[in-house]
N, C-alpha and C positions, 0 to 999 in steps of 0.2 A: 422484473429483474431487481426488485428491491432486496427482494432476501440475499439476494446472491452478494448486491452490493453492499449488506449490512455485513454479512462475512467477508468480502473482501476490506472493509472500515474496521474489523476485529470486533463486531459488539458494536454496543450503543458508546457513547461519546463520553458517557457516565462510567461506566462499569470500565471503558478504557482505561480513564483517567487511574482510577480506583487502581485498577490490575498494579499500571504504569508506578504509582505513588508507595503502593506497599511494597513492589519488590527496586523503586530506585533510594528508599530509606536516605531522604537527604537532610541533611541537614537547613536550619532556616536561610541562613547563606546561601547555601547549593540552592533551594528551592526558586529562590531570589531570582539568581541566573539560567535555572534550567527552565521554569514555566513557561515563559515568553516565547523561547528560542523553540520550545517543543510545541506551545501552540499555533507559531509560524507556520512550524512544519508542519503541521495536519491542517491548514488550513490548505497549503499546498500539494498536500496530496489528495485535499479530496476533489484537485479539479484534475489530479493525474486516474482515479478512481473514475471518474467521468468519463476520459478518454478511454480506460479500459471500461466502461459501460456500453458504451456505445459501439465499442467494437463488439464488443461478446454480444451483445444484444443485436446488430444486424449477422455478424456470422450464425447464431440460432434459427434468425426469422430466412436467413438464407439456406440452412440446413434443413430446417423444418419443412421450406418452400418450395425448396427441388431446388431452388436457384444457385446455390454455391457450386461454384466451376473453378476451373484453374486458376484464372484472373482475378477472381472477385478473391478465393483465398491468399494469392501471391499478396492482394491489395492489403487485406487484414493484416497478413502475418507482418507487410510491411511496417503497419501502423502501430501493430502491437510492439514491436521490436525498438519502435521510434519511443513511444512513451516508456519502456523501459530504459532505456538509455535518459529518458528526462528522468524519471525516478531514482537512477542511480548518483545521478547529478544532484538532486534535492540529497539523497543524502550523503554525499560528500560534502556539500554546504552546513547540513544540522551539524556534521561532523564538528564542522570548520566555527561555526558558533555556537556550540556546546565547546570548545576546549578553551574558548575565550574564557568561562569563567569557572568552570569545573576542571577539575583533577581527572588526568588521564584513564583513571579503574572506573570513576564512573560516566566519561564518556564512553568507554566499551561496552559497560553496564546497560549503559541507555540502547545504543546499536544492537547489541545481542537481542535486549529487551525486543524492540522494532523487530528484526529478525525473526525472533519467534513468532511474535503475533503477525507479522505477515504472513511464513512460512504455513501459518495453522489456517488464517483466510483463505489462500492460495488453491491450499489441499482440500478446503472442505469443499471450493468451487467448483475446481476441477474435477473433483468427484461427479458435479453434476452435468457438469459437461459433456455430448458427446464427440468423439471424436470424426476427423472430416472422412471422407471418400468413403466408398461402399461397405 
């Protein structure tokens, strides 16, 4: 489940950065207060990345096993829906301290940026994922 999990991460940790830093163009100011704030954040989400690990990784070995039934999926779907709700929560907080010290265009800047690279992790996932019931 590593690869899966390296696209849901967007890339290696490196080439994020990279992506992140060329298209948030900040100044040495902005850089000041955006680093920190952004590397919180991904600290934090890679234990939300966990939680979606381990779901995807038993609903697979349950799919794969014959074992996934109504209850075991009712349980995932629970779970998955719980850590999304924490993920949406982490980023109303980057939100909340990115605007501490950056300008409003490029906290959107930032969000959209996250956005896309999630949106792209997401897709490439689910791509491989199969879907439940017969």
């Amino acid at each position: 489940m590593s690869d899966e999990m390296q696209q849901l991460q967007g890339e290696s940790s490196v080439d994020r950065n990279l992506l992140v830093s060329t298209h948030m163009q900040l100044t040495g100011a902005e850089g000041k207060n955006f680093w920190p704030v952004y590397e919180a954040y991904l600290n934090n989400l890679q234990d939300l990345n966990r939680n979606y690990a381990d779901i995807i990784q038993r609903y697979v070995a349950a799919l794969r096993g014959g074992t996934l039934d109504d209850d075991l999926a009712q349980k995932l779907t629970t779970e998955f829906l719980a850590t999304q709700e924490k993920e949406l929560k982490l980023r109303k907080s980057y939100a909340v301290n990115l605007a501490k010290g950056l300008p409003g265009m490029t906290v959107a800047r930032a969000l959209q940026l996250e956005n896309k690279i999630r949106a792209a992790a997401w897709y490439a996932l689910a791509n491989q994922l199969p879907l439940a019931g017969p």
